[in-house]
C-alpha positions as CSV (number, residue, x, y, z in Angstrom):
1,X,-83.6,-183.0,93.6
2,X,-83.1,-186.8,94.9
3,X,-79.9,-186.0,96.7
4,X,-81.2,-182.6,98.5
5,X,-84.0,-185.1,99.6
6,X,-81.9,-187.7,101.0
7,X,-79.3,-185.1,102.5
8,X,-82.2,-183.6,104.4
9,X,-83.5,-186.2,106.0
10,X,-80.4,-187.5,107.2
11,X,-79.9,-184.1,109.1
12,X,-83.4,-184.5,110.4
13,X,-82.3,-187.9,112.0
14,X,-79.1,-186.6,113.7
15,X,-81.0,-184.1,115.0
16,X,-83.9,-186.2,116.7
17,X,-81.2,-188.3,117.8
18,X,-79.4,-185.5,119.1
19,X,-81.9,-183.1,121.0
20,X,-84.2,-186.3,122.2
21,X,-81.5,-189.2,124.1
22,X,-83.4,-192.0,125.1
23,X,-82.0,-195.2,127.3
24,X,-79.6,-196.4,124.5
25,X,-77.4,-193.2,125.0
26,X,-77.3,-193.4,129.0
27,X,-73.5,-194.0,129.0
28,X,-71.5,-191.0,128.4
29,X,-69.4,-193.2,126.5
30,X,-71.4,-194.8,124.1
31,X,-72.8,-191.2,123.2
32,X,-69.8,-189.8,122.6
33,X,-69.0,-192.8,120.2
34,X,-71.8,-192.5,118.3
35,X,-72.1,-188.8,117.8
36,X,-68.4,-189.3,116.9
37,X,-70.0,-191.7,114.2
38,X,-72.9,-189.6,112.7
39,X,-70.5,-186.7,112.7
40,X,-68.2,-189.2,110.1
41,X,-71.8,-189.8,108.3
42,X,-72.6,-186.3,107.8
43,X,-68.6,-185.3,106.5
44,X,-69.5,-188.4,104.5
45,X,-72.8,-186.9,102.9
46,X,-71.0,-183.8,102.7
47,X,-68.2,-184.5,100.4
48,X,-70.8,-186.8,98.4
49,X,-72.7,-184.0,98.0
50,X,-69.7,-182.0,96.7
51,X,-68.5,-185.0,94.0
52,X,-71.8,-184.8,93.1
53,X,-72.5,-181.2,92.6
54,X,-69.2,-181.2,90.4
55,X,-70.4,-183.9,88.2
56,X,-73.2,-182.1,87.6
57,X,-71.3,-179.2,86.6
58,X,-69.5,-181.0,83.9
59,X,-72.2,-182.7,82.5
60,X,-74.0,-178.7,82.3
61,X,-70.8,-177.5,80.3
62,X,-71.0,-181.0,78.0
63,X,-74.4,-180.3,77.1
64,X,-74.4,-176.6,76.5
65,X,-71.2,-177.3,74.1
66,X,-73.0,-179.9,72.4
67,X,-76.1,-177.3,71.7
68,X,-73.4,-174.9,70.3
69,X,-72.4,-177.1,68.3
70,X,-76.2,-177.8,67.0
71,X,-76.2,-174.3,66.1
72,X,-73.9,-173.3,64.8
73,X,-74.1,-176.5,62.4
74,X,-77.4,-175.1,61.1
75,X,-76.1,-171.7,60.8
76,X,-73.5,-172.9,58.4
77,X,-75.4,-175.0,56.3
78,X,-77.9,-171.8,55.7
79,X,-75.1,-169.7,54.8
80,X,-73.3,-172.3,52.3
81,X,-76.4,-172.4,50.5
82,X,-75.5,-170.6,46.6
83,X,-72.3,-169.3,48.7
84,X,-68.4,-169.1,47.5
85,X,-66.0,-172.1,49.6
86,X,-63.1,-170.1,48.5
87,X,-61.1,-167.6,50.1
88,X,-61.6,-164.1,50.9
89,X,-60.5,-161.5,48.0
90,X,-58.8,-158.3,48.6
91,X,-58.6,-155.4,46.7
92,X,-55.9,-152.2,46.9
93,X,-55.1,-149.3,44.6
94,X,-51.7,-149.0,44.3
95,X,-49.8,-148.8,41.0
96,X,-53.4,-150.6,39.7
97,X,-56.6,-151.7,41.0
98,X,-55.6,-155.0,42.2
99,X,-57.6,-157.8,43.4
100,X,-55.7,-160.6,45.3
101,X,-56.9,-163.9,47.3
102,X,-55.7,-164.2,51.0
103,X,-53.1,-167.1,50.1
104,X,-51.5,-164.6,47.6
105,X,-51.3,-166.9,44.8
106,X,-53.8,-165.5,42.5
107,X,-54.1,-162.0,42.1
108,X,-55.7,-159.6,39.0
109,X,-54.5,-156.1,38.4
110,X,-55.9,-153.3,36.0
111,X,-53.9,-150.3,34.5
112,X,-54.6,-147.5,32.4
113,X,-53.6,-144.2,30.7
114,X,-55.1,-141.6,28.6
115,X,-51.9,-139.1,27.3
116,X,-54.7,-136.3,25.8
117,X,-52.1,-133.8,23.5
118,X,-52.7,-130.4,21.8
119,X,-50.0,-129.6,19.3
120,X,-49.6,-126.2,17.3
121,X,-47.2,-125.6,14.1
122,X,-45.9,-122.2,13.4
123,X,-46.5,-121.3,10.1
124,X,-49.9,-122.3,7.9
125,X,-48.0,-124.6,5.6
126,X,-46.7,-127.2,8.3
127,X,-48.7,-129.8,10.2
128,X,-52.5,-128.4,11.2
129,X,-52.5,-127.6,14.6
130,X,-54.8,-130.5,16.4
131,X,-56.0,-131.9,19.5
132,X,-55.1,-135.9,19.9
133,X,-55.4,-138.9,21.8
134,X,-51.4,-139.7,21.7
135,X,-52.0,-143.0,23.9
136,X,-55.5,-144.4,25.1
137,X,-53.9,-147.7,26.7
138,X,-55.8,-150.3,29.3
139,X,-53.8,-153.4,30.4
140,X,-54.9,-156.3,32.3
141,X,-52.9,-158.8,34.3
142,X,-53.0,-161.9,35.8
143,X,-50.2,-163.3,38.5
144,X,-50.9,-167.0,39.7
145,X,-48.8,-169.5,42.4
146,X,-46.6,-166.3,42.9
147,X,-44.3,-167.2,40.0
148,X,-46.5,-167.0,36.8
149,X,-47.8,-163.7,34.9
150,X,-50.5,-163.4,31.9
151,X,-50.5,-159.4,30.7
152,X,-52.9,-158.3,28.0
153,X,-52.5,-154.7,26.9
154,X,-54.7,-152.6,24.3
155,X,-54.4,-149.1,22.5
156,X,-57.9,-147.6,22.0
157,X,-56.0,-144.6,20.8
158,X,-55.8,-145.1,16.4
159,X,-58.7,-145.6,14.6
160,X,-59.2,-149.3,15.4
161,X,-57.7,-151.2,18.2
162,X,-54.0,-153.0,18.5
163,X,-52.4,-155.3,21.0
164,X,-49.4,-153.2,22.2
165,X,-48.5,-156.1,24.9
166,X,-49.4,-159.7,25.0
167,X,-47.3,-162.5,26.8
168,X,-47.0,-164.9,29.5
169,X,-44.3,-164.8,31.9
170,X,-42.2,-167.1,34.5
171,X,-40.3,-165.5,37.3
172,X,-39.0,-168.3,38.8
173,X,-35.4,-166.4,39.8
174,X,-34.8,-162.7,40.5
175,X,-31.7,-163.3,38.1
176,X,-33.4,-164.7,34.8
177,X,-37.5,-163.8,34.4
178,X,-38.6,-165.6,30.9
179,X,-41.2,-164.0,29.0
180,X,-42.8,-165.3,25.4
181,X,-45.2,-163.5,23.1
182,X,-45.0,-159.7,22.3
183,X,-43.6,-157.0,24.4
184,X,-40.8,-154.3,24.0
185,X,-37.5,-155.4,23.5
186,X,-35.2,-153.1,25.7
187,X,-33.1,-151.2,23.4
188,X,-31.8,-147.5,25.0
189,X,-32.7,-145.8,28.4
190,X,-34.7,-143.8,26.6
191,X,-37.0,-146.7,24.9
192,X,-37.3,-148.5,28.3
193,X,-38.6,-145.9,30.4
194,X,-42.5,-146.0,29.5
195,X,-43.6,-143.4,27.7
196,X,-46.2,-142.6,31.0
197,X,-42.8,-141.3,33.3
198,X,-40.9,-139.7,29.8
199,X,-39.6,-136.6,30.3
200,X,-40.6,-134.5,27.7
201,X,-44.1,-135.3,25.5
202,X,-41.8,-137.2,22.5
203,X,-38.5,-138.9,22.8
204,X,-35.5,-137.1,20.7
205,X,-34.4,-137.5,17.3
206,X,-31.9,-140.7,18.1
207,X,-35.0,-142.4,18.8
208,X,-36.1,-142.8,14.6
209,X,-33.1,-144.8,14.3
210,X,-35.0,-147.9,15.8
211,X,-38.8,-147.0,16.5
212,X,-39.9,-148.8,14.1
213,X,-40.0,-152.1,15.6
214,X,-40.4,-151.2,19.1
215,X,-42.5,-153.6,20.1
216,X,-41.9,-157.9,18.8
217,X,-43.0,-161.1,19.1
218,X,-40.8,-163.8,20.5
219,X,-38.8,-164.7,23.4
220,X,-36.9,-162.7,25.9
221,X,-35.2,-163.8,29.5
222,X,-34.3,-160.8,31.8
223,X,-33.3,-159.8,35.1
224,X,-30.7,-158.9,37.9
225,X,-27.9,-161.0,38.3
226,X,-26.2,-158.3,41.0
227,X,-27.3,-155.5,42.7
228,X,-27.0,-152.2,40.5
229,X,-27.4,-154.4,37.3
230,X,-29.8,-155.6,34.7
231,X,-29.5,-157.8,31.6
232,X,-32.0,-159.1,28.8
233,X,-31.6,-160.8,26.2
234,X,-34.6,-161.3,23.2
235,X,-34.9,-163.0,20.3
236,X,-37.7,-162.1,18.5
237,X,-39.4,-162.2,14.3
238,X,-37.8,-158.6,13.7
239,X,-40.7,-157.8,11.9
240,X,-42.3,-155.1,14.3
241,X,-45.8,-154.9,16.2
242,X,-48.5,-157.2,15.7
243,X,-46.3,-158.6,12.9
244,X,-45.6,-162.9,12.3
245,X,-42.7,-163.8,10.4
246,X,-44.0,-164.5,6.7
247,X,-41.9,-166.3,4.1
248,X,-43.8,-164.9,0.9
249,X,-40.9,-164.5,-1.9
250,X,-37.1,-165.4,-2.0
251,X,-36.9,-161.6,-1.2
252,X,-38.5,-162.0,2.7
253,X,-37.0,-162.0,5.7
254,X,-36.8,-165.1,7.6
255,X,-34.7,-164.5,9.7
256,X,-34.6,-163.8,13.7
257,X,-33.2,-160.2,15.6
258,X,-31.2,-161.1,18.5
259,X,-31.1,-158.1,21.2
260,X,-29.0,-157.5,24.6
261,X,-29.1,-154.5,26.4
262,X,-26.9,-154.5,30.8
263,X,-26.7,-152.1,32.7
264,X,-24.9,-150.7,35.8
265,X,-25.7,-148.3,38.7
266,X,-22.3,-147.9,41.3
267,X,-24.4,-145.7,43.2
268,X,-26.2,-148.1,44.7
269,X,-23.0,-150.6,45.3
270,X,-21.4,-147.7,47.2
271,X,-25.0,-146.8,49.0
272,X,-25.8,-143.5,47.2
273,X,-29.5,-143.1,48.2
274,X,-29.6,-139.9,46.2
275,X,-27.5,-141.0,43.4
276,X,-27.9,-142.3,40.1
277,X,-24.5,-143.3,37.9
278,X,-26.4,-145.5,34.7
279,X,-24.0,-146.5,32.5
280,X,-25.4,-149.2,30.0
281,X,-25.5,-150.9,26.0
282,X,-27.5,-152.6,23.4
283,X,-26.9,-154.6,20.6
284,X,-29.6,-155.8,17.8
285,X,-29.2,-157.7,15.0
286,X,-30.8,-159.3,12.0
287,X,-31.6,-160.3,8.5
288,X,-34.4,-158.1,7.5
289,X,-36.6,-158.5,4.2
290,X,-35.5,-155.3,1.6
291,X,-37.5,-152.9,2.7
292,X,-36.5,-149.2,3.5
293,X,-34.2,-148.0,6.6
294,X,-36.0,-146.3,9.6
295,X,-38.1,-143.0,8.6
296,X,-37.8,-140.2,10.9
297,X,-40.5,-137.9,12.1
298,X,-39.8,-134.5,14.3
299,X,-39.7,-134.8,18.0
300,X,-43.4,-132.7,17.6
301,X,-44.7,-135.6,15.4
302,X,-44.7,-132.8,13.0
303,X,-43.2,-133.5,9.6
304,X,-41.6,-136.4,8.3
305,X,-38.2,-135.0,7.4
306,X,-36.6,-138.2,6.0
307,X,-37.7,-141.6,4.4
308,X,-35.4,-143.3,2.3
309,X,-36.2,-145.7,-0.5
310,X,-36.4,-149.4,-0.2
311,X,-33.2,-151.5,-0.7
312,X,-33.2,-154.4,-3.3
313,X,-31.8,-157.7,-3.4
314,X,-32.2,-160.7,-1.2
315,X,-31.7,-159.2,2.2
316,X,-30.7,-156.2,4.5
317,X,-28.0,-157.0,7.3
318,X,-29.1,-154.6,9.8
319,X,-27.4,-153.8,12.8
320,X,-28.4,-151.3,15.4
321,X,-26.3,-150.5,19.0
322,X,-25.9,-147.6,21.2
323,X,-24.4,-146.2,24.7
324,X,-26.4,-144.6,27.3
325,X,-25.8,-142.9,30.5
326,X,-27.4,-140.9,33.4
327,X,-26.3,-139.3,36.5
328,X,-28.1,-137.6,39.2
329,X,-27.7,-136.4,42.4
330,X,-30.9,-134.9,44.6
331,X,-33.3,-133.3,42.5
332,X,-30.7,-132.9,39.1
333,X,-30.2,-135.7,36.3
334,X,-27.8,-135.4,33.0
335,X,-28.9,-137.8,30.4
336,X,-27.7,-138.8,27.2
337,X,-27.5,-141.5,24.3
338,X,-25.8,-142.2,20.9
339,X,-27.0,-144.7,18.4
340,X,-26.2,-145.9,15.4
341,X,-28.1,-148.0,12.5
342,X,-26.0,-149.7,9.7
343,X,-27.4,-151.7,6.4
344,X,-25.3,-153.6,4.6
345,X,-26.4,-155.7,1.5
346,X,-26.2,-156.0,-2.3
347,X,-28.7,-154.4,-4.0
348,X,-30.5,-155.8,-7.5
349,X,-29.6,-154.4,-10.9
350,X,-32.1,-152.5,-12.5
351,X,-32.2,-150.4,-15.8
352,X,-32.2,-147.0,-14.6
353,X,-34.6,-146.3,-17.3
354,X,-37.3,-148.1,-16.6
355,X,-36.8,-148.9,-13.3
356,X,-37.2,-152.4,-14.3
357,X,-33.7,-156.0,-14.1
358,X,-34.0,-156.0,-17.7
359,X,-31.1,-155.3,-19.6
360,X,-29.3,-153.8,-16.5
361,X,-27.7,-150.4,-17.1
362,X,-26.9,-149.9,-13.0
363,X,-25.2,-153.1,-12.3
364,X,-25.9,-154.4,-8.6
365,X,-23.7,-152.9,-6.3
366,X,-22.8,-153.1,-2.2
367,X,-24.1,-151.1,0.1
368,X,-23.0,-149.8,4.0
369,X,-25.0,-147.0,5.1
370,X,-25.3,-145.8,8.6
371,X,-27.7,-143.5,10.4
372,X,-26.4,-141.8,13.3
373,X,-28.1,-139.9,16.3
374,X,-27.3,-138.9,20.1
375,X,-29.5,-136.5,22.8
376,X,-28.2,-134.6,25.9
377,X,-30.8,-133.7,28.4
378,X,-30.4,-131.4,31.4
379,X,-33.7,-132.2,34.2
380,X,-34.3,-130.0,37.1
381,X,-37.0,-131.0,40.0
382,X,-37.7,-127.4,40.8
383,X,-39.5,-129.0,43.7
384,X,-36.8,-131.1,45.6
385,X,-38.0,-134.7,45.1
386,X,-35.0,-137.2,44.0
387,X,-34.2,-138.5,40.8
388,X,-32.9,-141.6,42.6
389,X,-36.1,-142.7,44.1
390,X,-37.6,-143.2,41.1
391,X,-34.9,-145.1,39.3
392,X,-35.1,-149.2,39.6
393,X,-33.9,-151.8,37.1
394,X,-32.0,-150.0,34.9
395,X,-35.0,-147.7,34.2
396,X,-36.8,-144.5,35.6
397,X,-40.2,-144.7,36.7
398,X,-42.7,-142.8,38.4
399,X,-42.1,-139.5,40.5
400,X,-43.5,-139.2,43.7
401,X,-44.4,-135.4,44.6
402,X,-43.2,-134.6,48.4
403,X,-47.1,-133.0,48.3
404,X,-50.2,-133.5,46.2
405,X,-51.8,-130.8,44.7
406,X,-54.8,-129.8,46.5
407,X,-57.2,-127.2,46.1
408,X,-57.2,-124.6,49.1
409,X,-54.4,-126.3,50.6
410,X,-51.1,-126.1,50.8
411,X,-49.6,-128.8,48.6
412,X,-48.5,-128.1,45.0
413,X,-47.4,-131.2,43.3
414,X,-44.1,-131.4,41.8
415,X,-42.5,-129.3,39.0
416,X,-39.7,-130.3,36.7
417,X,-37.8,-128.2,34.0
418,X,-36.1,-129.5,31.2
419,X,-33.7,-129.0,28.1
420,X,-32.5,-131.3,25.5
421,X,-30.4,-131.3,22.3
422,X,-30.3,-133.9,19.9
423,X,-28.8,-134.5,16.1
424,X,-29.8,-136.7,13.7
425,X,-27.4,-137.9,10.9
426,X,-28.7,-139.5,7.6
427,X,-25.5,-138.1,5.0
428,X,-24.8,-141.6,4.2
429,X,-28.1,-141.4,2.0
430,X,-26.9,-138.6,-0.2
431,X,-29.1,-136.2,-3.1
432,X,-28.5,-137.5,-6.2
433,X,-26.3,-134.7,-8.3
434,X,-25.7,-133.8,-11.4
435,X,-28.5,-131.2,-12.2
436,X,-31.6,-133.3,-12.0
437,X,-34.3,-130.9,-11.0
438,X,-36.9,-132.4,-8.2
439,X,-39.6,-132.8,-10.9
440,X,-37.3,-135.4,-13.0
441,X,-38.9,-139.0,-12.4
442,X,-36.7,-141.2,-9.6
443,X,-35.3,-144.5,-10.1
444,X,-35.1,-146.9,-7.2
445,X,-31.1,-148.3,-7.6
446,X,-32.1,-150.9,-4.5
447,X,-29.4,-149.9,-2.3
448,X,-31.2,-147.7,-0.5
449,X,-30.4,-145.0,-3.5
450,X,-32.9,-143.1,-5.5
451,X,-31.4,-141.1,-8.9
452,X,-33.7,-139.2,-11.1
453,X,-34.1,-141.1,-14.8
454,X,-32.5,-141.1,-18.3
455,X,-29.9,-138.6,-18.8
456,X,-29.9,-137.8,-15.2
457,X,-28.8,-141.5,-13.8
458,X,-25.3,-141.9,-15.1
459,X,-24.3,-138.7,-13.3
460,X,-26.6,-139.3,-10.4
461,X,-24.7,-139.7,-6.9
462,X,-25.0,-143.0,-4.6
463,X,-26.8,-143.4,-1.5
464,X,-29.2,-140.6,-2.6
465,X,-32.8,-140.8,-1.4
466,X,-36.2,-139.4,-1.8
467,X,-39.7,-138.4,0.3
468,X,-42.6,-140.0,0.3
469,X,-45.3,-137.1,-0.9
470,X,-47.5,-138.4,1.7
471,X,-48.5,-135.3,3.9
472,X,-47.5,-132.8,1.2
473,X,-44.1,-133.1,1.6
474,X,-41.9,-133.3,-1.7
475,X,-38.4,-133.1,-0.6
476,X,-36.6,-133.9,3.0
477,X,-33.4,-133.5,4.5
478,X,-30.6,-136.4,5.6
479,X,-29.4,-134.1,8.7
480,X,-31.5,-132.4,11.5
481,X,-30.8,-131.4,15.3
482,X,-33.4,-129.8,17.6
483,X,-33.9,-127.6,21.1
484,X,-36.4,-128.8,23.1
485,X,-37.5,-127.1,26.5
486,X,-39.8,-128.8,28.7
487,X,-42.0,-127.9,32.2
488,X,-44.0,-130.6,33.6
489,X,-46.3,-129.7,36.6
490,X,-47.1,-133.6,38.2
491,X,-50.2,-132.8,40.4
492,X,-49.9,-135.9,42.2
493,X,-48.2,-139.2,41.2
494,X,-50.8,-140.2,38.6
495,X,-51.4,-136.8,36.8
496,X,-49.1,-134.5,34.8
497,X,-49.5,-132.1,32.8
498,X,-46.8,-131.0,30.5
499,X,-45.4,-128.2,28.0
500,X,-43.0,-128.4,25.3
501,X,-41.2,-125.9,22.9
502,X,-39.6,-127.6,20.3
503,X,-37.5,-126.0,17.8
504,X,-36.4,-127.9,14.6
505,X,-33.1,-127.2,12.4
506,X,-32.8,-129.3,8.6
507,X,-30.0,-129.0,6.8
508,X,-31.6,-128.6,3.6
509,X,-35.0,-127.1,2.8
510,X,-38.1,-129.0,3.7
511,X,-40.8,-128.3,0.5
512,X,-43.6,-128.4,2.6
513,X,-47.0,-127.8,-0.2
514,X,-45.1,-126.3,-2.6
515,X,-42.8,-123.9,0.3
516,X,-39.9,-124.3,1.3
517,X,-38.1,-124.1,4.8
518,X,-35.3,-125.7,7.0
519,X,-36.9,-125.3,9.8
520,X,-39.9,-126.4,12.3
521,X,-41.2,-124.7,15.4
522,X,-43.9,-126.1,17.4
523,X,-45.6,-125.7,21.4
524,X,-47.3,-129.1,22.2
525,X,-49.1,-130.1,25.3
526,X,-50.4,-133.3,26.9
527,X,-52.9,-133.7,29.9
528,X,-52.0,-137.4,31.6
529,X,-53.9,-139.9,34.1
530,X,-52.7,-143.2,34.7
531,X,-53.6,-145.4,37.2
């Protein structure tokens, strides 16, 4: 370079001058004074030549930054080309497959369950024994800004398809979640634990006194204003799943069901890890249209052992509340519930005759008529996993084996054992007396009443009742109770498989095609995978 030139040649100079002294340096003096002087020139050229070298340094760094920069410029512009600006997605698989955005505001999860059941009847003039598909259920979900929810759910399982949930949701507070559309209305410990962590195949008897309007469309706000307690309040058409409320005659509903359910836990006020001590409530009430009280089925989903007749008049007051508790310490839980519905209302007058308001014979009359039911349940996790690790919100939930079944391994999942009684109570809906055999045509008296005709309906008692012949089955009973013992194996926490023995006791005869019994035994099974 230009400055290694120049540097050079000054050196050359100093060192002509140097090794060849002519006249001009004859004084010792004047030498010494100007070596003293080149020797400032050359520390002079030296540091110049150090300034220099750093600027050039610099000016090396500047330039390979600014060809960086070049490139990567082009490589981004390639790469933007038909390419997403947002941000990456992430997915998981954990209660769902879940796909979520880095800022965590938008985030899409999907669930599902298949509950694939065999059930057997003893006896040939029961049920048929059959395989079924009890739920085929896949439900989508869609949380946005953190706060907001959309859930779509779908049963594949019946013979066409049905929207089981459907709503949007604000969770704005920990202490009051608002949620509008259709979804289940908490009513029981029993109803609010999903049917995916139940803990035998069917829910018990007490059940048929509201599961007939399990799921509704309206509004509900819900939450946890204290530790170790939950709350919700709903008000909703009362008109049951996939139902609107429709004003049709002076005889329809249209009114609204209001329904509260709280709870309480003091375990977990006093720290109890392993401890569950659920006591809670519900209330629901409404104005329903005049059709029939709740028909009950047997915990097998065997036969259909009481249906009573519609009511008459304008409306049905209907009123429906229970108490529930559950306790449990380590791998051992006691559970149990009473409920109670009541119908109150004036029924039409008819002419017992003819069945028809002309020329009344059966006057209208008032009617209060309660059905009645309560389960105790004994649960045993033969395998040592806690009862209280699966309990949150007033509800139980999944079970977490302490192993996972695995072929030629070690682990065996978890097994649980179970026993439960529960009694069903109809008696306000009476036969009908007075010697009227079963053959005799049945007059509807609208209060919830049927009396066989002509002769038979001055003597014929109040509150009596009648079943549909759907199925086969001529005549039912008002009172039942059943045994049922339970073994689930849980392979790992997303598959079960589960055994029940369920033994049936009616108070009066069931006429079953033409035979009759008081009784019903039946073995079902269910094979489950949710995810």
């Amino acid at each position: 370079m230009q400055i290694n030139h120049h540097f050079s040649k000054s050196l050359l100079v100093l060192a002509i001058t140097t090794a060849f002294p002519t006249t001009l340096f004859a004084q010792d003096d004047d030498a010494a004074a100007r070596i003293k002087s080149l020797e400032l020139k050359v520390q002079q050229l030296i540091d110049q030549r150090a300034e220099q070298d750093k600027q050039i340094d610099v000016l090396t760094k500047e330039l390979v930054g600014i060809s960086n920069q070049v490139s990567q410029s082009k490589i981004v512009k390639s790469e933007e080309k038909g390419a997403s600006k947002g941000n990456p997605v992430y997915a998981n698989f954990k209660e769902g497959i879940k796909f979520e955005d880095g800022t965590g505001n938008w985030n899409l999860q999907f669930n599902g369950r298949v509950q694939a059941d065999y059930r057997s009847f003893s006896g040939d003039e029961g049920n048929p024994d059959t395989w079924s598909i009890r739920r085929a259920r896949f439900n989508t979900q869609l949380g946005f800004y953190q706060n907001y929810l959309l859930r779509l759910e779908i049963d594949h399982s019946a013979a066409s398809t049905r929207l089981v949930n459907g709503y949007v949701e604000a969770n704005w507070w920990p202490q009051a979640k608002f949620r509008i559309g259709q979804f289940k209305t908490f009513k029981s410990l029993e109803n609010s634990t999903t049917d995916t962590y139940s803990d035998f195949l069917e829910r018990s008897l007490a059940y048929n006194t509201y599961g007939d309007d399990i799921y509704e469309r309206g509004a509900m706000v819900y939450g946890t204003p204290f530790k170790g307690s939950t709350y919700a309040f709903a008000v909703t058409n009362g008109t049951g799943q996939g139902n609107d409320e429709v004003l049709g005659t002076t005889q329809s509903k249209d009114g609204k069901d209001v329904t509260l359910r709280a709870t309480i836990n003091p375990a977990q006020w006093a720290g109890w890890d392993k401890t569950v001590t659920h006591v809670g409530g519900w209330y629901n009430h409404g104005i329903q249209a005049t059709a029939s009280a709740s028909a009950s089925q047997t915990e097998a989903r065997g036969v259909n052992f009481f249906a009573p007749a519609a009511f008459t008049g304008d409306s049905v007051d209907r009123t429906r509340y229970g108490v529930e508790t559950a306790l449990a310490q380590g791998p051992v839980k006691f559970q149990g519930e009473y409920d109670v519905s009541n119908y109150q209302g004036t029924s039409a007058a008819i002419n017992a005759t003819t069945g028809t308001g002309a020329t009344p014979a059966v006057a209208a009359r008032p009617y209060d008529k309660d059905i009645k039911a309560w389960y105790a349940e004994a649960m045993w996790l033969v395998t040592g996993e806690n009862y209280a690790d699966s309990y949150k919100d007033g509800q139980f939930g999944r079970i977490l084996p302490k192993t996972n079944f695995e072929l030629n391994k070690n682990g065996w999942g978890a097994l649980e054992l179970g026993l439960r009684y529960s009694k069903f109570d109809a008696s306000d809906f009476a036969f009908a007396n007075g010697g009227c055999s079963a053959a005799t045509t049945v007059r509807n008296l609208g209060d919830g009443s049927i009396t066989p005709a002509g002769t038979c309906a001055a003597s014929g008692g109040v509150g009596t009742f009648t079943q549909s012949k759907s199925g086969g089955i001529v005549l039912g009973s008002n009172e039942a109770d059943a045994w049922t013992l339970g073994a689930k194996w849980i392979l790992n926490p997303y598959t079960r498989i589960m055994m029940n023995y369920v033994h049936t006791k009616f108070d009066t005869n069931i006429n079953v095609n033409g035979k009759l019994d008081d009784k019903e035994d039946a073995l079902t099974m269910r094979a489950q995978l949710d995810f």
